[in-house]
C-alpha positions as CSV (number, residue, x, y, z in Angstrom):
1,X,-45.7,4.3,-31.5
2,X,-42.5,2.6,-29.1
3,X,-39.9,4.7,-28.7
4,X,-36.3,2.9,-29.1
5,X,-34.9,3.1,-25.6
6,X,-31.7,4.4,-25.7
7,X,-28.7,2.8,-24.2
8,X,-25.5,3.8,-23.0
9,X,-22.4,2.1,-24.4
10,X,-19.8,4.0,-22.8
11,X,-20.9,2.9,-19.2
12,X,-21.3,-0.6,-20.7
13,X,-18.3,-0.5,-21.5
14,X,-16.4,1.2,-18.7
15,X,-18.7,-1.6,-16.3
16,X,-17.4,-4.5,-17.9
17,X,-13.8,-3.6,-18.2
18,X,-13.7,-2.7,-14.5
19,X,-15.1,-5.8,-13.5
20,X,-12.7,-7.8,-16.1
21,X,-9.7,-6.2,-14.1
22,X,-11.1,-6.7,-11.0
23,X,-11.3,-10.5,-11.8
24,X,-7.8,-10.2,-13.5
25,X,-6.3,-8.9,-9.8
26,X,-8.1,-11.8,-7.8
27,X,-6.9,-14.5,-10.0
28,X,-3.7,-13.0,-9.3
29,X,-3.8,-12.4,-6.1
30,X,-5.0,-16.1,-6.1
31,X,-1.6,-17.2,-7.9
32,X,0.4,-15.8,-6.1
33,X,-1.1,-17.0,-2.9
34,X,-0.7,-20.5,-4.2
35,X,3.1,-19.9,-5.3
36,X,3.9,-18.6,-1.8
37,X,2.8,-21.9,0.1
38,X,5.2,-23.7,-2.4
39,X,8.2,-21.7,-2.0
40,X,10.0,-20.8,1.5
41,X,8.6,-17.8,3.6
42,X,10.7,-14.7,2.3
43,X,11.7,-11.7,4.1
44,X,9.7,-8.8,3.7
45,X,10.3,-6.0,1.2
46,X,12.3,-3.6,3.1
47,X,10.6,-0.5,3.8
48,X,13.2,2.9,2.2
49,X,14.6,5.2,5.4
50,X,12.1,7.7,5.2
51,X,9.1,6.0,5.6
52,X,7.3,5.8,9.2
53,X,6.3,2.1,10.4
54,X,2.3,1.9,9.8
55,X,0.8,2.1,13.2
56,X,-0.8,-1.2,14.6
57,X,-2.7,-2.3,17.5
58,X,-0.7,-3.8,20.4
59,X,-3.6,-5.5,22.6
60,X,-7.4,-6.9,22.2
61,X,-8.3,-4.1,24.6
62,X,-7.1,-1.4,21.8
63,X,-8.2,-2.8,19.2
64,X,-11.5,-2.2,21.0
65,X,-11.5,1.0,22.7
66,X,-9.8,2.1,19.0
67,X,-13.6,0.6,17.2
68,X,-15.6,2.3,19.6
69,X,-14.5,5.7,19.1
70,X,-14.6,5.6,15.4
71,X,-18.3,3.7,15.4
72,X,-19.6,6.2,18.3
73,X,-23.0,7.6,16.8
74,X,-22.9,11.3,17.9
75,X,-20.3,13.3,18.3
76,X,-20.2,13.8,21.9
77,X,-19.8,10.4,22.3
78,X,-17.3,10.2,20.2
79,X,-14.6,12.6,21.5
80,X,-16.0,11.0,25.0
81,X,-14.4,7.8,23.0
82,X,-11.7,9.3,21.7
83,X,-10.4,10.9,25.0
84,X,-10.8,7.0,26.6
85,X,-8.7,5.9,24.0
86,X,-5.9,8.4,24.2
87,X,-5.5,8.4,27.6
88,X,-5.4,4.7,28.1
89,X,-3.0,4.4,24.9
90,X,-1.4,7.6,24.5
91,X,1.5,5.8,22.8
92,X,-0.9,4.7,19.4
């Protein structure tokens, strides 16, 4: 005799309306991309006083040295990576 195989609605369920809200944000995302070529370039939201400026790379060389430490395979090499990096750009 076959067993009925039993299924699991509730991560149906929670599956498909994740991946119908994912889809709702890209098509929105989309939108507005396509209403911001139309209209003039804005001025960015202003950030509120008490919020630090996200820190960013300032050269190709950075960007590098900064990949290198974080991808290093072993740990050693990493704080080898990591020293390279702060000495060379002790200001990021």
């Amino acid at each position: 005799m076959m067993q009925a195989r039993r299924t699991n609605h509730g991560a149906i369920w929670k599956l498909a309306l994740g991946l119908i809200g994912a889809a709702s944000l890209l098509l929105a995302q989309g939108q507005g991309a396509r209403q911001g070529q139309a209209a003039p370039a804005a001025a960015p939201p202003a950030q509120p006083a008490n919020v630090a400026k996200q820190p960013s790379v300032k050269s190709q060389k950075e960007a590098q040295e900064l990949v290198a430490a974080l991808n290093a395979q072993d740990p050693d090499s990493r704080i080898k990576a990591g020293e390279v990096f702060t000495t060379d750009f002790p200001a990021s």
